[in-house]
C-alpha positions, 0 to 999 in steps of 0.5 A, spaced: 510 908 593 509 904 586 510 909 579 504 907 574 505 910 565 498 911 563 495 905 558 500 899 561 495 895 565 501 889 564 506 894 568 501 898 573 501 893 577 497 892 583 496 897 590 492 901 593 491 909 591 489 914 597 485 919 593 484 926 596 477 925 593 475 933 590 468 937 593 464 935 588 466 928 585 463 923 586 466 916 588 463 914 582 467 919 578 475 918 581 474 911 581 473 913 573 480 917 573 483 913 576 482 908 570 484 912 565 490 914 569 491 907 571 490 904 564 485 898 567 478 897 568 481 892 574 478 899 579 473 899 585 474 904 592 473 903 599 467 906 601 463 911 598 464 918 600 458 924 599 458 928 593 460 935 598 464 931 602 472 931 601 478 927 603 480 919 603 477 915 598 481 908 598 481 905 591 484 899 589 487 897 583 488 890 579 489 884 585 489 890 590 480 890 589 481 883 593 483 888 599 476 892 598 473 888 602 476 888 608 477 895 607 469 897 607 469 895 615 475 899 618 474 904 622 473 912 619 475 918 622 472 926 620 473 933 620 466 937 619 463 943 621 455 942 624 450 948 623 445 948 628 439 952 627 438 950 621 434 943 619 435 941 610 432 935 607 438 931 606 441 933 613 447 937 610 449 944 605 446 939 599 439 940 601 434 945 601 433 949 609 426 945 611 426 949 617 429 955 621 430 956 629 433 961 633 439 957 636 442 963 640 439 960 647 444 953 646 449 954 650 457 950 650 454 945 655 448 943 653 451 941 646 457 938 649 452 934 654 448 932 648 454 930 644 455 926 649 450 923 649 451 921 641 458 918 643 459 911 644 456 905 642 448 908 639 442 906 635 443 911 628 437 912 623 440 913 617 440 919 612 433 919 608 437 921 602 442 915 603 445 909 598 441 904 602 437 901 599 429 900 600 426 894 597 430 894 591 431 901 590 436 906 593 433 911 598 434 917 595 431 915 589 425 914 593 426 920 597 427 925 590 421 921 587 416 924 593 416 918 598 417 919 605 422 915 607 424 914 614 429 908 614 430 903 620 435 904 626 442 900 626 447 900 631 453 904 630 459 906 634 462 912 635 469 913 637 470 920 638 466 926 637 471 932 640 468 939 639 474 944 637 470 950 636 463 954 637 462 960 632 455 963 633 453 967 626 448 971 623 447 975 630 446 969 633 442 965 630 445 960 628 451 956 631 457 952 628 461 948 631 466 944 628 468 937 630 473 930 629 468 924 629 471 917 629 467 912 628 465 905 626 463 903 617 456 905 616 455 912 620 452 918 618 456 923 620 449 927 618 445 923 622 450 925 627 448 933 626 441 932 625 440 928 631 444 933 635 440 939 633 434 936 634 436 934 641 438 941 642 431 942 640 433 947 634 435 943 628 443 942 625 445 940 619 452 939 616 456 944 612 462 941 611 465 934 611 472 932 610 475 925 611 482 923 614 483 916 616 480 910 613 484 905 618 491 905 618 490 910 611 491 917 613 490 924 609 497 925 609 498 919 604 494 921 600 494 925 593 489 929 589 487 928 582 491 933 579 498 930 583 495 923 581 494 926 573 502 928 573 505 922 577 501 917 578 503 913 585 500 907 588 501 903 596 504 897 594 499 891 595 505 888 600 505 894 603 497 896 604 496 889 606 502 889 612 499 896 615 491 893 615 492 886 617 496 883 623 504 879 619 505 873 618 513 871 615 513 864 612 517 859 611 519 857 604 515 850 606 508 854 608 510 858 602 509 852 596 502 849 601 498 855 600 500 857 593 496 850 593 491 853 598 493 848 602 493 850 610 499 851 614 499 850 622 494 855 625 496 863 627 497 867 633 490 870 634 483 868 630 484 875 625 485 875 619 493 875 617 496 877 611 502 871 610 508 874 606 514 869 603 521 869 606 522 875 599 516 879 602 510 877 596 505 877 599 502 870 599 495 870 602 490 871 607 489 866 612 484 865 618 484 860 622 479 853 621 480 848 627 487 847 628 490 849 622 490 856 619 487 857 613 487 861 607 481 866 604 484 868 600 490 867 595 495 872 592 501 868 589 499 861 586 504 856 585 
């Protein structure tokens, strides 16, 4: 982990915060602190995480915003907790209880049936009261305006949708399960609770979310705010983009061609690779165009 002083935008340097993201802030509001902390407006994140949710929010700091995104597209894993019985207007705790019914007839099986059936490769109706935008205007702000909203199905796909526990509450009336979902970039993980509820026929929403991974960036690296306040610590940029991206070693030669952004001979695979100097700089990124590889990106200029 690469140490930053507050107020030294010369000598934080560039990489990415893995942020333990509080119940309560927005993404908004870290990307903000970590400004402050970082002492450069150069800030931007990864992937918006709702208000109530909690967990990896990855920022990038200075050059490191190059990275966001690639970020934005990997894949994502949660923790959460589903109550079924219960229907809210924005499909978790945030919003108001639009509709009660008894869930103490659902049994194990037949949630385990319908999770299935929500596994794999779906077509998702995002949540109304969503960032996506309609026409120009954020859904939500529609949705508080007083619209009714329904927004367009899109393909998504999930991963892993594993049931760990079933707890059933207030004398039966309601259900809660918790679940590790991962899935692909753009899935509501409130969606998913509200379209099992209404599959199991009593409505769900989602009580708690907490994020784990963001591609190869896990829970464990990650830090609060309050541990970021006292020691401010960042992922190298070299070392961010070795663990997103598939390695290329260059030669001293390739080095000085795409510090010109010239194109070198072709890589091994079609992906984008992060092409590092024989004294690990991190160089470019690069895909292959033809027969060459070329860069998309450079990070080290001649």
């Amino acid at each position: 982990m690469k140490k930053g002083p507050q107020n030294a935008p010369d000598s934080v340097g560039s990489g990415l915060v893995i942020v333990d993201k509080p119940q309560g802030w927005t993404s908004h509001d870290v990307v903000g602190r970590t400004r402050r902390l970082a002492g450069t407006r150069k800030v931007g994140h990864a992937g918006t995480l709702d208000p109530m949710a909690t967990g990896v929010l990855v920022v990038g700091v200075n050059k490191a915003t190059r990275l966001l995104t690639y970020i934005v597209g990997v894949s994502k894993t949660y923790t959460a907790t589903i109550r079924l019985g219960e229907s809210t207007v924005t499909d978790d705790a945030e919003g108001e209880v639009v509709e009660r019914r008894i869930a103490a007839a659902v049994t194990e099986e037949r949630i385990r049936e319908e999770i299935a059936r929500l596994t794999g490769s779906i077509q998702q109706v995002p949540s109304s009261v969503s960032a996506i935008k309609v026409n120009g205007e954020r859904s939500y702000a529609r949705v508080r305006a007083g619209e009714d909203v329904t927004l367009a199905a899109r393909p998504v796909t999930v991963h892993r949708f594993e049931v760990h526990d079933i707890r059933r509450e207030r004398g039966g009336k309601l259900l809660d399960i918790d679940v590790t979902v991962e899935c692909s970039s753009g899935t509501y993980i409130r969606a998913l609770a509200r379209d099992l509820g209404e599959a199991l026929e009593v409505g769900g929403h989602l009580t708690a979310l907490r994020r784990t991974q963001v591609g190869p960036y896990r829970i464990g690296q990650a830090r609060t705010m309050e541990q970021l306040a006292e020691e401010f610590t960042m992922l190298p940029l070299e070392e961010a983009a070795r663990a997103l991206f598939p390695n290329r070693e260059l030669t001293a030669e390739e080095t000085v061609e795409l510090s010109f952004g010239r194109r070198i001979g072709p890589n091994p695979d079609g992906e984008v690779t992060a092409a590092f100097a024989p004294d690990g700089t991190l160089v470019a990124l690069l895909k292959n165009k033809g027969e060459a590889a070329k860069p998309e990106l450079v990070f080290a200029t001649a």
